[in-house]
N, C-alpha and C positions, 0 to 999 in steps of 0.2 A: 347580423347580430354580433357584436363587439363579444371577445373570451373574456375570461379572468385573465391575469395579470400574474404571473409569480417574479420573485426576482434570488439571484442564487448568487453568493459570495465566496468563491474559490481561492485557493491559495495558491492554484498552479493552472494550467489550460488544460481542458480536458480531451484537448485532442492535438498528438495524435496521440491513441490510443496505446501509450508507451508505458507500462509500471501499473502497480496498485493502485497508488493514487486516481491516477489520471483514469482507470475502467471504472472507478464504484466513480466519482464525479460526473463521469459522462451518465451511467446507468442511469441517476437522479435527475440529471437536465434531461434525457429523452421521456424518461418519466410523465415530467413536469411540463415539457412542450406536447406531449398527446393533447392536453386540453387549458392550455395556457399560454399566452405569449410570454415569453422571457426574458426576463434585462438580467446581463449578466456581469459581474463585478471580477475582474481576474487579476492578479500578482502577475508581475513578469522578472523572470531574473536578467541580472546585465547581460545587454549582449542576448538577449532572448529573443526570437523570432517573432514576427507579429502573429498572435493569439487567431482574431480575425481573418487570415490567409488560411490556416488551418481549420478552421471550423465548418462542416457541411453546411451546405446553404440553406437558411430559411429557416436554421434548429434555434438560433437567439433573437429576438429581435433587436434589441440593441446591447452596445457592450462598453465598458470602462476598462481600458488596462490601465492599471498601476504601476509603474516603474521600483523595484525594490533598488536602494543604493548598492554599489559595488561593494564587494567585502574580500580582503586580502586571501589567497586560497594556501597562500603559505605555510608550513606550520608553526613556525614564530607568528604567526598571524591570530591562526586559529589559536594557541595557547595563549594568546594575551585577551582574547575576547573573549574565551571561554572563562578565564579566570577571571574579570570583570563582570560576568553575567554568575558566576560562584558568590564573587561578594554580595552580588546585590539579591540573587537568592531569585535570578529569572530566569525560567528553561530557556534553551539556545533559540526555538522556532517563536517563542512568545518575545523572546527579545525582538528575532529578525524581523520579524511582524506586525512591529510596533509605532505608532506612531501618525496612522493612517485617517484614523476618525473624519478631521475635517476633508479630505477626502473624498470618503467615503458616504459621509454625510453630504457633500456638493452633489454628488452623481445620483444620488436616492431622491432629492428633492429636486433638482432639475428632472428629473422624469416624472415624480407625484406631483403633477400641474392640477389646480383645481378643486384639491382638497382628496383628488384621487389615491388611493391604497390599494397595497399588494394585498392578491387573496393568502398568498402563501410568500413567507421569505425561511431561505436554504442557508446556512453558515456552513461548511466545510471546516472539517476539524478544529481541536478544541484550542489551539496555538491562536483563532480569529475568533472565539467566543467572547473576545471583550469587544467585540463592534456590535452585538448586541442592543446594545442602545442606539446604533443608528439604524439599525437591520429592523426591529422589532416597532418605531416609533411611525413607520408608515407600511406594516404590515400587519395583519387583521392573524395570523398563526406563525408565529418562529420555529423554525424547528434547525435544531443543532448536530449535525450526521459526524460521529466519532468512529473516525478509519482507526483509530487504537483507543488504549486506554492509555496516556502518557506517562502516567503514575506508575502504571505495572511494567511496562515497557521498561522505565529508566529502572526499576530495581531490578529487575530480568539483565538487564546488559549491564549492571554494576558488578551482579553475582555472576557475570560471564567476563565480566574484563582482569586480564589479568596484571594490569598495569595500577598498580594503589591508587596512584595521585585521578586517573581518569574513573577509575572504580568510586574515589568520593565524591566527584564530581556528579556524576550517575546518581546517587544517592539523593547529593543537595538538592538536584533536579526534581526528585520523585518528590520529594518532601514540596518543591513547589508548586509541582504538578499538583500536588494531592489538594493542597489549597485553592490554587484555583481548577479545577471540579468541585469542589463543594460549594465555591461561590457561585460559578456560573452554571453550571446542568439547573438546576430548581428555577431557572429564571426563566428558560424556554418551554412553550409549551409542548414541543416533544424533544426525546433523546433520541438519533439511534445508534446501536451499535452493530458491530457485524457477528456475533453469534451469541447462545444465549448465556454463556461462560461470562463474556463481557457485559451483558446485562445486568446480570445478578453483583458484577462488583461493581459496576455505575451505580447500581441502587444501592450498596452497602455504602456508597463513597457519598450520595446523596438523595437521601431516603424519600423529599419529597418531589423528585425529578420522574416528570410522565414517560418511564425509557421503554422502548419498541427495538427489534431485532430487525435490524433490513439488513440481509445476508450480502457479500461480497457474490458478484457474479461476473459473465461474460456475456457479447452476445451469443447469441445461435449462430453456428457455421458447419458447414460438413468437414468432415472428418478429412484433413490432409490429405493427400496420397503423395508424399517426400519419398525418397527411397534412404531407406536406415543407412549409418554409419554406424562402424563398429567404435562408439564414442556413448559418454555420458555428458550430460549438460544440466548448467543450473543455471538462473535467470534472472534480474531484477535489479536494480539500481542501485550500481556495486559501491555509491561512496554512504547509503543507509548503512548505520552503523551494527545491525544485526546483520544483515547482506556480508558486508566486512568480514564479522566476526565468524562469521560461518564460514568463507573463503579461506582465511587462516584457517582453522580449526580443520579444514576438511587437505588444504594443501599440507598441514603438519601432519598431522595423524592418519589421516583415511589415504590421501592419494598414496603415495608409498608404497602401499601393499596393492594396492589396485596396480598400479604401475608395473610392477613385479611382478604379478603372478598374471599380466596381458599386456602382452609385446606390443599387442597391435591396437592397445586401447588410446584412444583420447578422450581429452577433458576440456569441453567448450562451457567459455564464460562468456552468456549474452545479455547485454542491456548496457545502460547508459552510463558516464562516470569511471570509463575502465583506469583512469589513471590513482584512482581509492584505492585499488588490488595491486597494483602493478609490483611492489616490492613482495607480491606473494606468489606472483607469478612467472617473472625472469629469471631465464634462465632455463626452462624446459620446454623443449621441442613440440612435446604432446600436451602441451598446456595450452590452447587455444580462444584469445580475447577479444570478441568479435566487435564493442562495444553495440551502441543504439544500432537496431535494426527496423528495417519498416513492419513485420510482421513478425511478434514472439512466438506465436502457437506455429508458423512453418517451419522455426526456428526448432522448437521444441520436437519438432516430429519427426527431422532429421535423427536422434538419439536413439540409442534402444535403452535408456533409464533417464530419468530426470531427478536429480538428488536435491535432498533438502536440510542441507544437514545444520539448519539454524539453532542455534543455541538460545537463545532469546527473540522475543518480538509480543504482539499482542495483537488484537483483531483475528481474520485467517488470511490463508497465504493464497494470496490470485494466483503464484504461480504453480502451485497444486492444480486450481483450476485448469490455466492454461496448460498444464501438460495434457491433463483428463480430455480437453478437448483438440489436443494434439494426437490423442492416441498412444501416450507415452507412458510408461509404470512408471510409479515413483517410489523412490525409498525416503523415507525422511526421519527426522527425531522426532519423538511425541512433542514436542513443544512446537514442531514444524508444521503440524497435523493437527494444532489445536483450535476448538470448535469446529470441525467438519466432522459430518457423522458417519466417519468412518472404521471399519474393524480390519485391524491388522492379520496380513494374508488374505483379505476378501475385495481391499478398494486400492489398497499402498502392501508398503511393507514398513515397519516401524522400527530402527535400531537407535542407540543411545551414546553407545562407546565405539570410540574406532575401531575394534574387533568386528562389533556388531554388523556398524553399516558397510565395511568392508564386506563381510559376508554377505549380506542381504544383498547388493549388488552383483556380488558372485552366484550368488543363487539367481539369480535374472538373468544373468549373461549366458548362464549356462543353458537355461531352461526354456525354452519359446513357447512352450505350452502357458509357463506362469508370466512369461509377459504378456502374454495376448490376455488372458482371463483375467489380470489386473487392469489391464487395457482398458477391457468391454466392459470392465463393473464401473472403474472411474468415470467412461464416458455416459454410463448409463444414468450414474446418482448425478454427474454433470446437469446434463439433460432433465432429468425430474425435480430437482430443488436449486440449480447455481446458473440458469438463463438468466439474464435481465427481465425474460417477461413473466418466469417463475416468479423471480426476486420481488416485483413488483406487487404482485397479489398480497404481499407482508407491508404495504404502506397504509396508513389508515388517512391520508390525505391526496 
């Protein structure tokens, strides 16, 4: 007996299992493959690896990569296109995004032979909610999965930038973001987001959008056994531009005093894009940039704290996750921590000002009693609500 049929619109591959993005997309296609064959539709950037090499065998059944065009990495590059996408009043990922339709429409309908329809079609983030209409025209439920809210996001990193001309930029952004979410949420038959913060402003932003909480998770794994350095680490795809901004903000303010008052401390930067930080981090011996590695959670469990000192962002942070299931305490800012249902001194520790997190880190390094007991609690609430097959119990399709 033949399955249903889903088909899933990605904006990046979902494996290998490198960053936020790439865990909550994969979470959804294994989902989705328990009781459905999958065609799957993926972006590739230039010079990107074939999607298809990487993918466990037998989790799609078929697949479309997309080629995105080359784009200048320069910074005269990047300010001549970002100012171009200012005039014209389009966020940066909906511009780069753009243009795909026929496409995407070829691959949808060479596969619906017969009059045949998906039982379920997946959009990934809300930068490819204008394909929409070709997602939606030979699938029987749309459903539209938001890894942020783009709106709150770009006013969160305007009020964190402190550069004027990129801070109105931010702004303009948000203002386009906000227009389309209003236009496109109400058109799918579900939204999701990752916690229920983001919920409630999806639905203020678009009141008659069917929105559902499908929480960021991980899989199941046991508990590292790395043996600790006397180092902190922090994690995640350093040319996002909250990832960035927290780099700064933690190499100005925070590192310094950590530096000084622990001779023997290091500060390891993992994930992919290490050349976004590079002018924040040349020049120190104990500054260590490990870029893409093949597994973040061993990564993380080498640390005895994992910092989160983001200033902006939206959704919640996978790399809270993966520390919790690294076995790693974290210190982060409330905005770092937002949407997990965590209480400060009981899952994290929560600081705001570089005094703070300065200290809060010092209070960890010092104390092995309050690493372990942040340890065991992260790993626990890990475990009971942030598995993929926890996570899954929250899908209503």
């Amino acid at each position: 007996m033949s399955r249903p049929s889903a088909l899933l619109l990605a904006s990046e591959t979902p494996y290998p299992l490198a960053g936020g993005g790439a865990l909550r997309t994969a979470s959804l296609l294994h989902y989705l493959a328990q009781a459905h064959d999958v065609d799957l539709i993926v972006f590739r950037q230039p010079d990107g690896a074939d999607p298809a090499q990487r993918m466990p065998a037998g989790l799609v059944r078929r697949m479309t990569v997309i080629d995105l065009p080359a784009n200048g990495r320069s910074m005269t590059a990047r300010v001549l296109r970002n100012s171009g996408r200012m005039a014209r009043r389009v966020p940066p990922l909906v511009d780069r995004f753009s243009g795909f339709a026929a496409q995407i429409a070829q691959a949808v309908e060479g596969w619906c032979q017969s009059g045949r329809r998906y039982e379920i079609g997946v959009i990934e983030h809300s930068w490819c909610a204008a394909y929409y209409d070709q997602i939606a025209a030979s699938c029987a439920y749309a459903v539209l999965d938001l890894h942020n809210i783009e709106s709150v996001l770009h006013a969160r990193c305007a009020a964190a930038e402190g550069n004027p001309a990129q801070a109105l930029a931010h702004y303009v952004f948000e203002r386009a973001s906000r227009q389309l979410e209003r236009r496109w949420l109400p058109c799918f038959s579900q939204v999701l987001t990752a916690s229920e913060s983001d919920a409630a402003i999806a639905r203020a932003i678009a009141p008659t959008a069917h929105v559902c909480v499908y929480p960021n998770s991980v899989p199941s794994r046991p508990l590292p056994t790395e043996t600790k350095r006397e180092a902190i680490v922090f994690s995640g795809n350093m040319e996002y531009h909250p990832n960035r901004s927290a780099v700064r903000f933690f190499r100005r303010e925070v590192w310094p005093l950590l530096r000084e008052r622990h001779p023997e401390l290091v500060w390891r930067l993992v994930g992919k894009n290490p050349e976004a930080i590079r002018s924040f981090t040349a020049g120190d011996s104990r500054i260590e940039v490990t870029g893409e590695v093949e597994d973040a959670v061993r990564e993380l469990a080498k640390a005895r704290v994992a910092v989160v000192p983001l200033l902006a962002g939206s959704g919640t942070r996978l790399k809270i996750l993966e520390a919790w299931a690294a076995g790693t305490p974290v210190v982060s800012t409330t905005i770092g921590a937002e949407g997990l249902p965590v209480g400060d001194g009981q899952h994290l520790l929560l600081a705001d000002t570089p005094s703070q997190f300065a200290g809060a880190v010092d209070r960890l390094l010092a104390c092995s009693d309050l690493r372990e007991s942040l340890a065991v609690a992260g790993r626990l609430l890990l475990e009971e609500e942030f598995t993929w097959e926890k996570a899954w119990r929250q899908l209503e399709f």
